[in-house]
C-alpha positions as CSV (number, residue, x, y, z in Angstrom):
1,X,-141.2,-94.9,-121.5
2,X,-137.1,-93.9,-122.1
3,X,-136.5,-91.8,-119.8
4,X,-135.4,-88.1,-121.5
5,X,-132.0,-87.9,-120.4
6,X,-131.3,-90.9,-121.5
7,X,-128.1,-91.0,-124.0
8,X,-129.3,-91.8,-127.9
9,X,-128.8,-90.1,-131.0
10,X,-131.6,-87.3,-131.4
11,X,-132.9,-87.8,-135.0
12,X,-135.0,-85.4,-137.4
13,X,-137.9,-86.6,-137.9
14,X,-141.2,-85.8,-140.1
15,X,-144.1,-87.0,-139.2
16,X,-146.0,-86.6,-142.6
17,X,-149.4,-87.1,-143.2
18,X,-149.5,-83.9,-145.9
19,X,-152.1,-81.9,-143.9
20,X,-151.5,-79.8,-140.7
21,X,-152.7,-80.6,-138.0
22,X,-153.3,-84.1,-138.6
23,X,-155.2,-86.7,-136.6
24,X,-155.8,-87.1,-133.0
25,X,-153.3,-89.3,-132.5
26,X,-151.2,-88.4,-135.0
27,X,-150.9,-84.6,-132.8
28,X,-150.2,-87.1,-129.5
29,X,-147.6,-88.6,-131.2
30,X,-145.7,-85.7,-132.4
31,X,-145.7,-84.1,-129.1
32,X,-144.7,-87.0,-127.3
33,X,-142.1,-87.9,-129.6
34,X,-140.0,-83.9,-129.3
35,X,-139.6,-84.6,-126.4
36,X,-136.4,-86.8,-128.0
37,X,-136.0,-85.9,-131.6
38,X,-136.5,-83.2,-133.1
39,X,-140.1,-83.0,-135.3
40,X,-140.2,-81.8,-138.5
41,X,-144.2,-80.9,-140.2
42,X,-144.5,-80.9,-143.6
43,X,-147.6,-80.3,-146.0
44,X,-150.5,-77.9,-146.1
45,X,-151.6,-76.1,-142.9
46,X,-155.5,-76.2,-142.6
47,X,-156.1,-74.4,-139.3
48,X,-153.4,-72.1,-137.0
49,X,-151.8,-74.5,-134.7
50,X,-149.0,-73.8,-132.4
51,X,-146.9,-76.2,-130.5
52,X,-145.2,-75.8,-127.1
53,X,-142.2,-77.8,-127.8
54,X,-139.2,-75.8,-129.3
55,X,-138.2,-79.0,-130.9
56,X,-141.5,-79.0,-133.4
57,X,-140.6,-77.2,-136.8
58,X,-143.3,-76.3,-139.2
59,X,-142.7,-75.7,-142.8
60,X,-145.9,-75.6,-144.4
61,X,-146.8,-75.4,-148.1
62,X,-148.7,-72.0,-148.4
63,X,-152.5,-72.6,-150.1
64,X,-152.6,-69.3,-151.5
65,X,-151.0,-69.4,-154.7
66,X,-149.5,-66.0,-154.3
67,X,-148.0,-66.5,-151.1
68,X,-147.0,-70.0,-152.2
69,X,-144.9,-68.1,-155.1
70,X,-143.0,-66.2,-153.0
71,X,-142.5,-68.5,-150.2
72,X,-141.0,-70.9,-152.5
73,X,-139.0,-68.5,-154.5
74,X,-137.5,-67.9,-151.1
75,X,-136.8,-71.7,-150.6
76,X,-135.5,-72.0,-154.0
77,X,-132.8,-69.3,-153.1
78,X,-131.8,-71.4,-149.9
79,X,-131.7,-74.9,-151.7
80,X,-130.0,-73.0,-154.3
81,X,-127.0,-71.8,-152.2
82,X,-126.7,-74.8,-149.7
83,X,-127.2,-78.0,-152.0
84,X,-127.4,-76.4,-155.7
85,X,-127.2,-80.5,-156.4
86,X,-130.6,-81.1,-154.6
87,X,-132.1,-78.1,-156.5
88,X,-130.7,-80.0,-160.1
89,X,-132.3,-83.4,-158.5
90,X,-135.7,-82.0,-157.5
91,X,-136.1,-80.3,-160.8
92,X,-135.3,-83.2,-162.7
93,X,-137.8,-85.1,-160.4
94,X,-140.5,-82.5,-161.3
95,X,-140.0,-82.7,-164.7
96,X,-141.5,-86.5,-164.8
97,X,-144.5,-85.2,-164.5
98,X,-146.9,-83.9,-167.0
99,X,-149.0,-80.4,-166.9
100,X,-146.6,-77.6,-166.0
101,X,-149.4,-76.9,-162.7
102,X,-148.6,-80.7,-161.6
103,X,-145.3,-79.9,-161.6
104,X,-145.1,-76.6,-160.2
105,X,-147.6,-78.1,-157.0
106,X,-145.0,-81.1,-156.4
107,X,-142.3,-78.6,-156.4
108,X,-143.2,-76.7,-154.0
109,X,-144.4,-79.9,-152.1
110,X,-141.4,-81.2,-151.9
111,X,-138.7,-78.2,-151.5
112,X,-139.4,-77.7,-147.8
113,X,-138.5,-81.5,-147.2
114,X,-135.4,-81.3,-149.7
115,X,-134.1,-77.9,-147.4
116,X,-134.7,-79.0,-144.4
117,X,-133.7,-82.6,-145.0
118,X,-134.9,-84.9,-142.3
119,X,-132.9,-88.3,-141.1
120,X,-136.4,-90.2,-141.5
121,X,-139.9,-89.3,-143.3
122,X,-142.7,-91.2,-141.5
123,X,-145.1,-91.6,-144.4
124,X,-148.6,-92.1,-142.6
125,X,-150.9,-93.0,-146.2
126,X,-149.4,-95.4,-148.1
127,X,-150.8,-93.9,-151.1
128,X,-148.6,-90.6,-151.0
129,X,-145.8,-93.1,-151.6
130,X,-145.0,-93.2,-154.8
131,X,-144.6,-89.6,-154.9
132,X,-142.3,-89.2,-152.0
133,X,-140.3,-92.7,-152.8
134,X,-137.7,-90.6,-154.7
135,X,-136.1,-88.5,-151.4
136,X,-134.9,-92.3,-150.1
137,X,-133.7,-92.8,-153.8
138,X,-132.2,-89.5,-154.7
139,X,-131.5,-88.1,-151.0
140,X,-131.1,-90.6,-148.8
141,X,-133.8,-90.1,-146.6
142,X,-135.0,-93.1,-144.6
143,X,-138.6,-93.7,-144.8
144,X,-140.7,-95.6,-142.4
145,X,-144.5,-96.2,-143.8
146,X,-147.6,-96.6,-141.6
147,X,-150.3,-99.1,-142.9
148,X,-154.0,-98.4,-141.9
149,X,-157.0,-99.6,-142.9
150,X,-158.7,-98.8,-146.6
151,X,-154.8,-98.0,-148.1
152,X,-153.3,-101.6,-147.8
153,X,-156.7,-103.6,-147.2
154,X,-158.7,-103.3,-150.1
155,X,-157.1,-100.1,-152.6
156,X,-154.5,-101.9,-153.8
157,X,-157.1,-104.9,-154.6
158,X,-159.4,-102.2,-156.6
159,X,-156.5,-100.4,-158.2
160,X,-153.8,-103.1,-159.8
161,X,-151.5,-99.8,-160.6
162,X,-151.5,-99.1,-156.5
163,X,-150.7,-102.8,-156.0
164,X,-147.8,-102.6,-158.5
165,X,-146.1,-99.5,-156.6
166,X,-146.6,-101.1,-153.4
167,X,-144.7,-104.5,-155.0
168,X,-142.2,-102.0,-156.7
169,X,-141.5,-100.0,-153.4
170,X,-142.5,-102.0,-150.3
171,X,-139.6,-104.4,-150.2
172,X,-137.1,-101.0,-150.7
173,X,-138.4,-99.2,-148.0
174,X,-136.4,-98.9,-144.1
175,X,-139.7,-99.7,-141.9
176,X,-143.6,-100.1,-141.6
177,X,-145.8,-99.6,-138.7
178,X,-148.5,-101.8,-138.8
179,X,-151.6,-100.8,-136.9
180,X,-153.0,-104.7,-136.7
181,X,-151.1,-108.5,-137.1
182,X,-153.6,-108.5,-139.7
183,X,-152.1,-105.7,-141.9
184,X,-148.9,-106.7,-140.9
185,X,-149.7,-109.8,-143.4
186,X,-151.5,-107.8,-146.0
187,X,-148.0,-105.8,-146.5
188,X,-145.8,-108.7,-146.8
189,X,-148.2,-109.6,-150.2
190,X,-146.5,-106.7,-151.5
191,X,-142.8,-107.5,-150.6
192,X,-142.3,-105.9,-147.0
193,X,-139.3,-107.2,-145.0
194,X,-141.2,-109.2,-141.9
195,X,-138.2,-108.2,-139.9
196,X,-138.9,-104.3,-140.5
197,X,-142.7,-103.9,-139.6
198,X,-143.9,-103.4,-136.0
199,X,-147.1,-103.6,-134.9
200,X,-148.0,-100.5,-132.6
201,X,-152.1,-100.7,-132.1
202,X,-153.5,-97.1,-132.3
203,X,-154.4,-95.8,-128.7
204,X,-157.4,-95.0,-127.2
205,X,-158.1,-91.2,-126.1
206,X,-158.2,-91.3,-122.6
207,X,-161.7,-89.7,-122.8
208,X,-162.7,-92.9,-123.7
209,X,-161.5,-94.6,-121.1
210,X,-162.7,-92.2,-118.3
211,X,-166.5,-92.5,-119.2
212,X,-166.8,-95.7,-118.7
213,X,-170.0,-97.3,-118.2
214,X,-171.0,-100.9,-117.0
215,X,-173.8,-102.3,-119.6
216,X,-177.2,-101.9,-118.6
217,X,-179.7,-103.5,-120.4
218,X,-182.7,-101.4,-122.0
219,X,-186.4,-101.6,-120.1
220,X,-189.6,-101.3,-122.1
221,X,-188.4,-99.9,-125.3
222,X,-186.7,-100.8,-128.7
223,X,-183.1,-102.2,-129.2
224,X,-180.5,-99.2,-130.3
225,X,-177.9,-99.8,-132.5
226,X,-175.4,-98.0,-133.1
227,X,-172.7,-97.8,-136.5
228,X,-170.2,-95.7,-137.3
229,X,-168.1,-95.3,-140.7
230,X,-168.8,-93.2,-144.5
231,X,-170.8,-94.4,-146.7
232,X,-168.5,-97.0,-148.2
233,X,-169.0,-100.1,-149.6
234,X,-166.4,-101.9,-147.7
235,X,-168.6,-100.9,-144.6
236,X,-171.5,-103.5,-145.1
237,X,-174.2,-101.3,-144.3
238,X,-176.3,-102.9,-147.5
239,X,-176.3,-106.1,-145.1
240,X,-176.3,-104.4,-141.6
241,X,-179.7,-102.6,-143.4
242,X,-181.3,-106.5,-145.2
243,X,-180.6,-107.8,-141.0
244,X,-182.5,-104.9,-139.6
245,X,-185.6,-105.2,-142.1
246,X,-185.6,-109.2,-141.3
247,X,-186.0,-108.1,-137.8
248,X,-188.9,-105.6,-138.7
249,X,-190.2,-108.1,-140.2
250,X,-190.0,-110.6,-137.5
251,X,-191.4,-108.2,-135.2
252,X,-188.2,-107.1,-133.0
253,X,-188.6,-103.2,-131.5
254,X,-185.2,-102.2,-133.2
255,X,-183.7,-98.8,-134.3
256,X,-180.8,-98.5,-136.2
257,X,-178.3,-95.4,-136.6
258,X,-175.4,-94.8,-138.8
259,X,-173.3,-91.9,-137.7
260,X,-170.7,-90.4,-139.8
261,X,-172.9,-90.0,-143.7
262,X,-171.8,-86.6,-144.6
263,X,-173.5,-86.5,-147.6
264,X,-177.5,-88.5,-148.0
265,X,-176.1,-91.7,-149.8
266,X,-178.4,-92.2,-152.4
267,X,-177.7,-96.6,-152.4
268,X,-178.4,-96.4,-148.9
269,X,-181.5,-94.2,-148.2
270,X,-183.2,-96.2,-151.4
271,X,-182.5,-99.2,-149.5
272,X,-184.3,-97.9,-146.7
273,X,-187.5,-96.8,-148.6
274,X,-187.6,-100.1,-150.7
275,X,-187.8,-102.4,-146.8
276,X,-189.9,-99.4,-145.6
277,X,-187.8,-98.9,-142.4
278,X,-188.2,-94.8,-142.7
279,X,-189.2,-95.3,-139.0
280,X,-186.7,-97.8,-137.9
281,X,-183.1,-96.2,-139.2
282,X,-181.4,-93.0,-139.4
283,X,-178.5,-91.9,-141.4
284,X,-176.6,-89.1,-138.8
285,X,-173.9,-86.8,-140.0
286,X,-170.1,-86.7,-138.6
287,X,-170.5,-86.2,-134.6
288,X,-167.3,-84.9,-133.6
289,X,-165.5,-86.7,-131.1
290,X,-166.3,-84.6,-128.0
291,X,-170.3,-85.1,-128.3
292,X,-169.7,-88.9,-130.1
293,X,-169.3,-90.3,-126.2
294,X,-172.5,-89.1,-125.0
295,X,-174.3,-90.4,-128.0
296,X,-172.2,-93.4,-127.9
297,X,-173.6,-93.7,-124.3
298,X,-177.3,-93.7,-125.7
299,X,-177.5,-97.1,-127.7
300,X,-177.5,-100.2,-126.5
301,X,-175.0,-102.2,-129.1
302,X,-172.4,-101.1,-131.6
303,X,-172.3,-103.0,-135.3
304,X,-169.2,-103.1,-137.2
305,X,-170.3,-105.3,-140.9
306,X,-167.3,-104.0,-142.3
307,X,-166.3,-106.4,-144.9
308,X,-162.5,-105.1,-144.2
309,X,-160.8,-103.3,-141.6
310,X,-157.3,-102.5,-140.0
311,X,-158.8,-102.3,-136.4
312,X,-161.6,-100.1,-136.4
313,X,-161.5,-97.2,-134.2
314,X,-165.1,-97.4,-133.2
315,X,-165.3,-100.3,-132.2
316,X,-162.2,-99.8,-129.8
317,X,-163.6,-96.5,-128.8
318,X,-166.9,-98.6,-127.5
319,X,-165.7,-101.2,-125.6
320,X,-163.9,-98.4,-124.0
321,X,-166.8,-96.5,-122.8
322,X,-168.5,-99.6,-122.0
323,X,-170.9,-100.0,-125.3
324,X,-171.0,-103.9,-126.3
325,X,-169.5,-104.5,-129.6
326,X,-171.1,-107.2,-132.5
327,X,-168.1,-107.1,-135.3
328,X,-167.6,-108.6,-138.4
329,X,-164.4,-111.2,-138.4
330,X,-162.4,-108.7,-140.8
331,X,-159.1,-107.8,-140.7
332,X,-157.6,-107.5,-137.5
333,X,-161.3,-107.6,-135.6
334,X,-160.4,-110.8,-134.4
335,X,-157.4,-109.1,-132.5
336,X,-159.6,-107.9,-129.9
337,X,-163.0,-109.0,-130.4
338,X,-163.0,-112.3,-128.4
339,X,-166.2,-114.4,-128.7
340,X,-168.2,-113.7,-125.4
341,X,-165.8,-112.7,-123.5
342,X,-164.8,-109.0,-124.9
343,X,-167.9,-108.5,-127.7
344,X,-169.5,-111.0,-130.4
345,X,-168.2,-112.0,-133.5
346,X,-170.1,-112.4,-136.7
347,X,-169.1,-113.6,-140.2
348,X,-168.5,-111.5,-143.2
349,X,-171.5,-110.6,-145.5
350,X,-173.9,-112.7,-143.5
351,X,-177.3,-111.2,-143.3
352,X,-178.7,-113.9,-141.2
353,X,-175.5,-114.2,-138.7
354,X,-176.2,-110.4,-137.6
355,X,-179.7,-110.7,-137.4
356,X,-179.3,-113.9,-135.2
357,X,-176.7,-112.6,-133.2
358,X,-178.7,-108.9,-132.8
359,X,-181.3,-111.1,-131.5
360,X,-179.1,-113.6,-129.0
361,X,-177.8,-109.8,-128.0
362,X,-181.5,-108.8,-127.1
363,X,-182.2,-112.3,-125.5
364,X,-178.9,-112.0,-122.8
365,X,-178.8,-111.5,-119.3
366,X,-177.9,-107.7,-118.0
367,X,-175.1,-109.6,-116.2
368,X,-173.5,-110.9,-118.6
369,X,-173.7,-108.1,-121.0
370,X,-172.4,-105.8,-118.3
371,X,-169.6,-108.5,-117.4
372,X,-168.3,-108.8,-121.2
373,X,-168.5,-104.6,-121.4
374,X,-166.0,-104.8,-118.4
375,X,-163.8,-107.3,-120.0
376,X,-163.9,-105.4,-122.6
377,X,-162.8,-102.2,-120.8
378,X,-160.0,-103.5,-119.2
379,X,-158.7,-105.1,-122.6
380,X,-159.0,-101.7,-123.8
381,X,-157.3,-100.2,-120.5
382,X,-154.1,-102.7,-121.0
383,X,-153.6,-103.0,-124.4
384,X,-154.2,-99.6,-126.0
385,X,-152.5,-96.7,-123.8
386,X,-150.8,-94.2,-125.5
387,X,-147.3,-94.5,-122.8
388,X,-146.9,-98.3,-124.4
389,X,-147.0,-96.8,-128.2
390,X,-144.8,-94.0,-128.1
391,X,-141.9,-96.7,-126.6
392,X,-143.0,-98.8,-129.6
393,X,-142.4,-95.6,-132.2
394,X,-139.4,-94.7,-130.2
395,X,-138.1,-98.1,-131.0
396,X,-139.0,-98.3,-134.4
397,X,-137.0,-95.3,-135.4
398,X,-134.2,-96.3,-133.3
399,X,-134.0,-99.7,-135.0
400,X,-134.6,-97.6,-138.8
401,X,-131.4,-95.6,-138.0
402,X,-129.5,-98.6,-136.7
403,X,-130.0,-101.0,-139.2
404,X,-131.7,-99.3,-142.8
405,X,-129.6,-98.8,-145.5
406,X,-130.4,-96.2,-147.9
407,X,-130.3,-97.5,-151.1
């Protein structure tokens, strides 16, 4: 980690993922990073947060539409007086888009960032950027863009107009942080520079870490599985669910649990019905994450069928509590699921390879269960602290100031 009083330009910089506070590790990595730039938050606040650093700046977009009004009449005022040019350029921005309510909610999106003009927007969906694309163009704001998961592996395949702005933009923009190798090569499809993207893995909460457990294999009593992920298609629960009602029907004492269906998803619970495995699987609602690690601690296996992924969190988060791991070979899986030595690896949309390999699971010694669950841990341990990936961010925005320009 630099050390603080170490001599480098101190940069503005906004951490934007349009909703404050943001994600778990999003939160880590703003604090971590005021301690040597100076953080700027943008977007709508959804809950009272405070920050302890002086050198974290909130300007949140009101959600009340009165208080919006006259926050950004205020704003208007400043912009007005200090840059009367960036007031001409956002209006003529605003004025691309259609309904007078779209324009007026951009507006007052944007003006805070305008104002208080940062040195580098760190974009963390790459969906929001074709609507933010214009401060590089117009203001000269350097923008860095994190790539995770469902926004650069499979939207831009199901949207052709998504795929178009990312081949419009990508090759324009200053950097990219790339949570997996894996998405690192998805982006340069769509033009990015090689030479700009790093690749800075997404930590694991210590939490994780400290509860580890060493496998121990289940006496007298059915196999628990364990997934966790909405009720997507790109999950591969249709052929996590045809595996478990093979089993059934082979026999095999199994239950099955998907954690995270907010809402009863009606493809999957008729899907349960028609195999008549009621009894065998249940569809559990968002756990948050402080309970998630006892329940994580009460199955025997975790499943990813994904059919894409960046890295998946959960499966990161259960090799680091000691919970054996049986993943699809998707995305960037491959990164740190090594065959029997750190979890199991299964082929894409392969009923038959996860029912086999649930079953060569079942059939394993304790020993070497509990010896791959420690490999796994200490992969986890060594390649996923959060002291390594602020250095990495650090660097990033270092090289982005050095070496962008801003055309």
């Amino acid at each position: 980690m630099k050390d603080k009083n170490q001599s480098h330009k101190r940069l503005r910089i906004a951490i934007f993922s349009g909703s404050i506070p943001s994600t778990t590790f999003i939160e880590h990595l703003i604090e971590s990073l005021s301690e040597f730039h100076d953080i700027y938050l943008f977007g709508t606040r959804s809950k009272i947060v405070s920050y302890p650093a002086s050198t974290i700046s909130i300007y949140a977009t009101p959600k009340s539409h009165w208080r919006n009004l006259f926050v950004s009449f205020i704003r208007t005022v400043h912009l007005g007086l200090s840059n009367p040019s960036g007031l001409i350029k956002l209006i003529r921005e605003v004025k691309t888009y259609k309904s007078t309510y779209s324009r007026w909610i951009w507006y007052t999106k944007f003006l805070p960032i305008i104002l208080h003009r940062p040195d580098i927007l760190h974009i963390q969906w790459a969906k929001n950027l074709e609507f933010y694309y214009f401060l590089k163009r117009d203001f000269k704001v350097r923008i860095i863009l994190s790539l995770r998961g469902a926004h650069i592996n499979y939207s831009p395949i199901v949207d052709p107009k998504l795929a178009e702005t990312y081949g419009r933009l990508f090759p324009k923009l200053d950097g990219f942080h790339a949570v997996s190798e894996a998405i690192a090569k998805e982006a340069q499809i769509y033009g990015a520079d090689p030479s700009k993207i790093r690749v800075i893995r997404s930590p694991v909460p210590e939490q994780f870490i400290k509860t580890f457990k060493p496998y121990k294999k289940p006496v007298d009593r059915a196999l628990r599985v364990i997934s966790i992920g909405r009720a997507h298609w790109i999950k591969g629960y249709s052929y996590a669910l045809e595996a478990i009602a093979l089993l059934k029907e082979a026999g095999m004492e199994i239950e099955y649990s998907i954690i995270g269906i907010r809402d009863k998803s009606e493809p999957l619970l008729y899907q349960i019905t028609q195999h008549g495995l009621e009894d065998h699987v249940k569809l559990i609602p968002y756990v948050p994450q402080k309970e998630l690690i006892s329940k994580l601690h009460q199955f025997d296996v975790l499943l990813l069928s994904s059919l894409k992924e960046g890295i998946a969190n959960a499966v990161l988060e259960a090799m680091a509590i000691g919970l054996p791991v049986i993943s699809t070979d998707c995305g960037g899986m491959n990164e740190v699921v090594i065959p029997n030595k750190t979890g199991f690896l299964i082929p894409i949309r392969d009923v038959k390879a996860i029912a086999e390999e649930l079953i060569s699971f079942s059939e394993s010694t304790e020993a070497d269960l509990k010896q791959i669950s420690i490999n796994a841990h200490e992969y986890i341990k060594s390649h996923f602290n959060a002291s390594d990936k602020i250095e990495a961010f650090l660097e990033l925005y270092d090289y982005v100031q050095s070496n962008s320009n801003t055309h």
